[in-house]
C-alpha positions in Angstrom: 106.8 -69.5 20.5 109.2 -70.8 23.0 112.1 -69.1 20.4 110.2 -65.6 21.0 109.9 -66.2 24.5 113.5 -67.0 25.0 114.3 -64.3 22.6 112.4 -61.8 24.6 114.0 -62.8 28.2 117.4 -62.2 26.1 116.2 -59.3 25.7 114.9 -58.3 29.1 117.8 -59.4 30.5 120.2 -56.9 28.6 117.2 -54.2 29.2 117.8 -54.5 33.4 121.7 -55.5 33.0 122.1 -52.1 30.5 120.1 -50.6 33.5 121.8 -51.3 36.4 124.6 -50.5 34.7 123.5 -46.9 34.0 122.0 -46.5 37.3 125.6 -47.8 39.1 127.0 -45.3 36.5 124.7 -42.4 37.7 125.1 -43.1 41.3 129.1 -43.1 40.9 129.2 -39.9 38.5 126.5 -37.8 40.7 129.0 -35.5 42.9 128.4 -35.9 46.7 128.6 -33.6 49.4 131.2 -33.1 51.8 131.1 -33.9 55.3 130.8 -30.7 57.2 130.9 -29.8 61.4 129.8 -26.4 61.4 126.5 -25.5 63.2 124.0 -24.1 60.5 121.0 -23.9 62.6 122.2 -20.4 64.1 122.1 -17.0 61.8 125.4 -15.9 60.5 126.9 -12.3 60.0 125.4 -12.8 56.8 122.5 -10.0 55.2 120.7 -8.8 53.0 119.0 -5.6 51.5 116.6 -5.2 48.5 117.5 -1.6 47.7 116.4 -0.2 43.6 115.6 -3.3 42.2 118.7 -5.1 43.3 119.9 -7.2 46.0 122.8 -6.6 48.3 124.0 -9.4 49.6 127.4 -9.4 52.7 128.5 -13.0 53.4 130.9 -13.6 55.8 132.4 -16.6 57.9 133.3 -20.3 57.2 132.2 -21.7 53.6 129.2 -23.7 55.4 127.9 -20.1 57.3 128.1 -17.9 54.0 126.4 -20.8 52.2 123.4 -21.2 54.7 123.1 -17.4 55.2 122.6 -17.6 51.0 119.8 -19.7 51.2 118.0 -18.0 54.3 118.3 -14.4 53.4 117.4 -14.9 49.2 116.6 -18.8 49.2 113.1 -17.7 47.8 114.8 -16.0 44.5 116.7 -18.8 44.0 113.8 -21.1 44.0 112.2 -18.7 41.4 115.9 -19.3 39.2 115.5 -23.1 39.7 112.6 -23.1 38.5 113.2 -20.9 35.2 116.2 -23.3 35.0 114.0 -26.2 34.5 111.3 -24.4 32.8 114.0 -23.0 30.2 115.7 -26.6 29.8 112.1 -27.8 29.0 111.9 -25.2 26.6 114.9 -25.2 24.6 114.6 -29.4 24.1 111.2 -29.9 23.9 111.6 -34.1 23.2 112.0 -35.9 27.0 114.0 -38.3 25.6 116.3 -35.9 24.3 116.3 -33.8 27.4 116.9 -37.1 29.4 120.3 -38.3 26.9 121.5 -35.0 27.5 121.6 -35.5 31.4 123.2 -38.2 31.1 126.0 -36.5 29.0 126.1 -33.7 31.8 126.4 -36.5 34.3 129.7 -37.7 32.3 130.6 -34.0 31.9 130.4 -33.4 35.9 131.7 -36.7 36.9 134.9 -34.9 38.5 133.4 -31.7 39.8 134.2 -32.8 43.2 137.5 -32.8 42.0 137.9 -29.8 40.1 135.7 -27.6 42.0 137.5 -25.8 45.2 136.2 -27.4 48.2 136.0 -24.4 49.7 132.7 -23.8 46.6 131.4 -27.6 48.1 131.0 -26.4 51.4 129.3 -23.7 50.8 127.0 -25.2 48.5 126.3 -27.4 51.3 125.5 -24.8 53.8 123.1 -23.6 51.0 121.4 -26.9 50.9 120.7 -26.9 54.7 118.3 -24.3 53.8 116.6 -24.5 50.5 113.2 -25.2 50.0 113.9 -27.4 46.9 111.1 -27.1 44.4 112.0 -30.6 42.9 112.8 -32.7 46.1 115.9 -33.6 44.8 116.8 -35.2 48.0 121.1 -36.1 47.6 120.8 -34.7 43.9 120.3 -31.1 44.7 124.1 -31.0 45.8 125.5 -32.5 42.1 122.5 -30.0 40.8 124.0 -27.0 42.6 127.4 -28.2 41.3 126.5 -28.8 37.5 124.8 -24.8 37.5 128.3 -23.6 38.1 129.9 -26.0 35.5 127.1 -24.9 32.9 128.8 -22.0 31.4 131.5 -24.7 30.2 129.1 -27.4 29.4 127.7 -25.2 26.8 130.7 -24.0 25.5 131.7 -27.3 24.5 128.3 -28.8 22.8 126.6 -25.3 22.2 126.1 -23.8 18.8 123.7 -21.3 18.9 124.4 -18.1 17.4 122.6 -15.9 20.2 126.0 -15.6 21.8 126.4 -11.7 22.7 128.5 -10.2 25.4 130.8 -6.6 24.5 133.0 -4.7 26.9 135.4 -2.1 26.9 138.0 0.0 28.8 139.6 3.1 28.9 142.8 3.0 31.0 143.7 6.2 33.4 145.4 8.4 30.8 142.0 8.0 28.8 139.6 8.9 32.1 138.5 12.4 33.2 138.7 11.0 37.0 142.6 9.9 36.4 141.1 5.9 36.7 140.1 3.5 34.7 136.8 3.2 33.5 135.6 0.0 32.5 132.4 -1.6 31.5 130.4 -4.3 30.2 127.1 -5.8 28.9 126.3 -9.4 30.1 123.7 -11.1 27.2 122.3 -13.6 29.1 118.7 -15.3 27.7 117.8 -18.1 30.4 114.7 -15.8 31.4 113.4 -12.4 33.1 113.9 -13.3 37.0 117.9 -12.8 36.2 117.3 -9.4 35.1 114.5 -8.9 37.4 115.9 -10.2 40.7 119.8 -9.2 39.7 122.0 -9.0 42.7 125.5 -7.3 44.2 126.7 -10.0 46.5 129.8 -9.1 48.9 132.0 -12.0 49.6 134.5 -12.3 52.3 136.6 -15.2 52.4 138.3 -16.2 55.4 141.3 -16.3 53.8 142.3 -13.4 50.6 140.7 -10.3 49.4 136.7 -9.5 49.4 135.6 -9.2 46.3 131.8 -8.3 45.1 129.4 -10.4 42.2 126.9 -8.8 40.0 124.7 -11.6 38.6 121.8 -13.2 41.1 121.4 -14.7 44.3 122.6 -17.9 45.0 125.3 -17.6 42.5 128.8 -18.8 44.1 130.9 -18.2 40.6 131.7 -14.7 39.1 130.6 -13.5 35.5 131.6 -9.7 36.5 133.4 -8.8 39.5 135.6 -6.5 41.6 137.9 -7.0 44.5 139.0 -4.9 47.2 142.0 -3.8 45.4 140.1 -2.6 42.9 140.8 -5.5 40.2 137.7 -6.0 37.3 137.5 -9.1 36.1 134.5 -10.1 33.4 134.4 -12.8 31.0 133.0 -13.1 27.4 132.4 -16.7 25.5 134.6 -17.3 23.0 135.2 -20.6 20.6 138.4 -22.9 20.4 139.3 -26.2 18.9 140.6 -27.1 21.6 139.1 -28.0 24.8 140.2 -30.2 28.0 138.3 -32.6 30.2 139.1 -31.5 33.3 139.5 -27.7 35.0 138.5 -25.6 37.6 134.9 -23.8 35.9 135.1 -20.4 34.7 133.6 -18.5 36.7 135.2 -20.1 39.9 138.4 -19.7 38.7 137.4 -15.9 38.0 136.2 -16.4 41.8 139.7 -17.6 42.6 141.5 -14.5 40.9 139.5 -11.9 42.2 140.8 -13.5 45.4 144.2 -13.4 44.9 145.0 -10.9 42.8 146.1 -7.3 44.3 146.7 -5.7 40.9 145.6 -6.1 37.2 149.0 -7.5 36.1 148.5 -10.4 39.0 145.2 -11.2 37.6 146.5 -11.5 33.8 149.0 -13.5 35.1 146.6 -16.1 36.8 144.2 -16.0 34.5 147.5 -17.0 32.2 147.8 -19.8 34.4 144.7 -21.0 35.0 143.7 -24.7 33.9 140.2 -24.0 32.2 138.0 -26.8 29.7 136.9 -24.3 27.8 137.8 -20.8 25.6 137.2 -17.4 26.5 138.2 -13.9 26.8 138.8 -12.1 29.7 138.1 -7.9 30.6 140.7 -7.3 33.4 141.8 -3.7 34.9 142.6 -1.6 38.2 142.8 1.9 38.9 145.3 2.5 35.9 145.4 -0.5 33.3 142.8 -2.9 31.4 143.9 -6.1 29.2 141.8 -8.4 27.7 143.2 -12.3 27.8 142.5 -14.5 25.3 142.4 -17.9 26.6 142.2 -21.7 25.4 143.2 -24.4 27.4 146.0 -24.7 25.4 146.8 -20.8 24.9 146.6 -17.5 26.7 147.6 -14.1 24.4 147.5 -10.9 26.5 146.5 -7.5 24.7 146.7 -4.2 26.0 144.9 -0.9 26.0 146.0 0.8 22.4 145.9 4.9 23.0 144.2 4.0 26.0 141.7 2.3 24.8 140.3 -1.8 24.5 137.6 -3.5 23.3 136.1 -7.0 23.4 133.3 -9.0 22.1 133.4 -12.9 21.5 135.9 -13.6 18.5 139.7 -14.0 18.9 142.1 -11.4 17.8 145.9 -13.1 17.9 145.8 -14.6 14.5 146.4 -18.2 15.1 143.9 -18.3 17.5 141.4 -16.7 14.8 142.5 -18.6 12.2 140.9 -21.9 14.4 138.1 -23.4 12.8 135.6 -22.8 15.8 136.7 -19.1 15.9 136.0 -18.5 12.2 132.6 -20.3 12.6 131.6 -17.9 15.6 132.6 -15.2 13.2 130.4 -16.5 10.8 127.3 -17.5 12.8 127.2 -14.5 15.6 127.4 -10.8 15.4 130.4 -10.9 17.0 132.2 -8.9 14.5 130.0 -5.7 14.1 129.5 -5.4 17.3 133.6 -5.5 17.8 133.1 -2.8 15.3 130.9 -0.7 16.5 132.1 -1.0 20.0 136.2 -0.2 18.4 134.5 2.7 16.8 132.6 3.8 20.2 135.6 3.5 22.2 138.1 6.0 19.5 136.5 8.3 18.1 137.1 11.0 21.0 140.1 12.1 21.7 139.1 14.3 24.7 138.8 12.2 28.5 136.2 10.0 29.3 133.3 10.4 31.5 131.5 8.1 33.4 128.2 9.1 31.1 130.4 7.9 27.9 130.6 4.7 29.2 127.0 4.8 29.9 126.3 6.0 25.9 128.4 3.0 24.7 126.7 0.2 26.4 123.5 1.5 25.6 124.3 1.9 21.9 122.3 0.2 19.1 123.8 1.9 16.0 125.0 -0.3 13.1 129.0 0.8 12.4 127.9 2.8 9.5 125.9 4.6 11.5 122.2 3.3 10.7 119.9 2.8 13.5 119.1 -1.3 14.1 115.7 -2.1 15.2 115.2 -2.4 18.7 115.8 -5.3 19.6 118.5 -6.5 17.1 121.1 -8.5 18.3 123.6 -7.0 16.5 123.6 -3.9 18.6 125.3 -3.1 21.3 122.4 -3.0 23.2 120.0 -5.9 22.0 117.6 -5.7 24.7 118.7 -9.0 26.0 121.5 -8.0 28.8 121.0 -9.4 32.3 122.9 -6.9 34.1 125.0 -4.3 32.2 128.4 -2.9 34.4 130.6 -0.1 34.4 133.0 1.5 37.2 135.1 4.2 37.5 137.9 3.6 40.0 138.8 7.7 39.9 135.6 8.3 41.3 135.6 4.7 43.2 132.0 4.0 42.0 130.1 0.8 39.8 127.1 1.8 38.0 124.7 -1.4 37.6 121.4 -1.5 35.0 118.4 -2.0 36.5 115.3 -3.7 35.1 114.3 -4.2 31.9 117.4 -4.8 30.4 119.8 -1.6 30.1 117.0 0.6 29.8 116.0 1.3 33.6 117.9 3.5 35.7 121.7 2.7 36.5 122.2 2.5 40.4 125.6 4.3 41.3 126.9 2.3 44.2 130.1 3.6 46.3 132.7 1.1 46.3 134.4 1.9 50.1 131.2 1.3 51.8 130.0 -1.3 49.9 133.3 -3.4 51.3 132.4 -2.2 54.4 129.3 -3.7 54.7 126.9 -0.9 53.3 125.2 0.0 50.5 125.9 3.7 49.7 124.3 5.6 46.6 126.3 7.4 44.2 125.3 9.4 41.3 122.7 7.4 39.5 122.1 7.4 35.8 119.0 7.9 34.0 116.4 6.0 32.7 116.4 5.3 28.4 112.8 6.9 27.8 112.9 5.7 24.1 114.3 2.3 24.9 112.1 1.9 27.7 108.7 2.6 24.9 110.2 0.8 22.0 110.5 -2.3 24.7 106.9 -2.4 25.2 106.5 -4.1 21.6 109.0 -6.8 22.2 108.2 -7.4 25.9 110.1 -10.0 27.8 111.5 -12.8 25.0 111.2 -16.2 26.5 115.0 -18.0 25.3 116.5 -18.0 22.5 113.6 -16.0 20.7 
């Protein structure tokens, strides 16, 4: 007996020394907010307009002012996201334990964010904080919280398998456009849960320093997945797979961020992106008024490709052949539908020879024909359109207009929004596109799929 006993305070004692030792761990690896001056108790410039199912969001001013006006004009749709955050997390990895081993592994993952994320981003995530009604009372950790979100896109990249990985894009340069620019569009296939198709917003930044540039995804999103600048510079981005990844860079859509606010033409962007210290692999939809590329980028690797006959496409797999021939390329191959979809979408973007109209680009993103022409059930991931995208995209700079999906998916009505006013602080309609009467009945069977089913 007094063996066990002294066996069993052995024990204990390694339990609360392995303990403290995680918890110091934690507490050193948990970003912290910066120390800010700036008075958040007043309005800002910033505002806000729910207008056809989207939000328009204009932030202005210092970091801290832009962040705080986030959280008081939309902080109640970004509760709703936190929440679907948590619920999907819950979801996906049903076992506690589990769920609890891999926030720890985030917490290694994120220990330099503070480091590698622009403090510019921190500040404004702490003007955010000053004014949301956390539904978790994180207390300190809603900061490294707000943080890991924008770091999650390359979190999953480096431990995520699934093959539900879907985005497709495409461009047709100015020699290839009716309106003499380039027309250029995407689909973003995000499954995390209805309130980011549902409450989808165009958010306006203005930097104090560098170009405006505008966001389609939600509220409270500082990163960019699609975006526009002033100039006129796209830039999107598509997951891709690479042996190689790094443990420390700026996170993708931040750096995108960063390029949209530098870059004056397509050429500078490809060049930054070139440049650009990322963890993770993916491919990259730029253009202006006259040219689209597509970058394919490792940490270790950037290949540029142009527009062939005027024409690019993109979906999730490498091209250049030694970056296809990696063994995390070939298994995305394998395991997604990245390749028919490339197909379909190669075969889409060619098979005209006559100049593009807005409306094409409209047909394309919307398609859900299998390459040899066979009709996919709706629904089917393969397809173009798998009745999963968060926000579908496409502009024409001739006519200086974006088109954005609204609600459900790509089947709603596409809001035609003029680019001038929209920079200059107003939301403007252009020519709107119609509703997808079939998709929008064939829908009713699947209804709103909770993730990753």
């Amino acid at each position: 007996m007094r063996f066990l006993r002294r066996l069993l305070a052995v024990f204990a004692l390694l339990a609360l020394c392995g303990g403290l030792t995680l918890a110091i761990f934690l507490d050193r690896a948990t970003p912290k907010p910066p120390i800010v001056q700036a008075d958040l108790t007043k309005q800002g410039p910033g505002k806000a307009l729910r207008a056809d199912d989207v939000w328009f969001i204009w932030l202005s001013g210092p970091p801290e002012v832009r962040g705080a006006d986030m959280a008081k004009l939309v902080g109640h749709v970004m509760r709703q996201i936190d929440e679907t955050m948590h619920a999907t997390f819950r979801e996906v990895i049903p076992s506690a334990p589990l769920r609890f081993a891999i926030e720890i592994a985030g917490r290694l993952f994120g220990r330099h964010l503070t480091t590698d994320i622009p403090l510019e981003i921190q500040r404004e995530i702490v003007g955010q904080m000053s004014h949301y009604d956390d539904p978790f009372g994180d207390g300190g950790g809603k900061f490294a919280r707000f943080m890991a979100y924008l770091a999650l896109h390359d979190l999953a990249q480096t431990v995520e398998k699934s093959p539900l990985v879907a985005c497709t894009g495409f461009g047709f340069d100015a020699t290839m456009s009716a309106s003499g620019g380039t027309i250029v569009g995407r689909n973003f296939d995000f499954e995390a849960g209805r309130v980011f198709d549902e409450q989808k917003s165009v958010t306006v930044f203005r930097p104090e320093s560098g170009y405006a540039f505008m966001s389609v995804a939600w509220p409270g999103m500082n990163g960019v997945v699609t975006g526009i600048n002033e100039k006129r510079v796209w830039v999107s981005v598509n997951a891709a797979r690479s042996d190689h990844e790094a443990p420390r860079g700026v996170p993708v859509s931040l750096a995108i961020r960063q390029v949209l606010e530098q870059a004056d033409s397509a050429e500078a962007a490809v060049e930054r992106i070139k440049q650009m210290p990322v963890r993770v692999a993916d491919l990259y939809l730029v253009a202006d008024a006259k040219h689209v590329y597509v970058v394919e980028k490792t940490p270790v690797a950037a290949v540029v490709r142009s527009a062939e006959n005027g024409r690019i496409a993109v979906a999730n797999h490498f091209l250049d052949p030694e970056l296809r021939a990696e063994r995390r390329n070939q298994e995305l191959e394998r395991k997604t539908s990245s390749l028919v979809r490339f197909e379909r979408m190669t075969q889409l973007v060619t098979q005209a020879a006559t100049k593009r109209e807005p409306e094409d680009a409209l047909v394309i993103l919307r398609d859900r024909l299998a390459p040899d022409g066979a009709p996919y059930p709706m629904g089917d991931r393969r397809a173009l359109d798998g009745y999963i995208a968060t926000h579908g995209v496409f502009a024409d700079f001739g006519k200086d207009v974006v088109w954005v999906s609204r609600a459900p998916h790509l089947s709603g009505e596409w809001v035609g929004i003029a680019l001038a006013p929209l920079f200059e602080g107003r939301f403007e309609r252009a020519q709107a596109m119609p509703k997808d009467a079939v998709a929008l009945e064939l829908g009713k069977d699947i209804g709103w799929r909770s993730p990753g089913k």
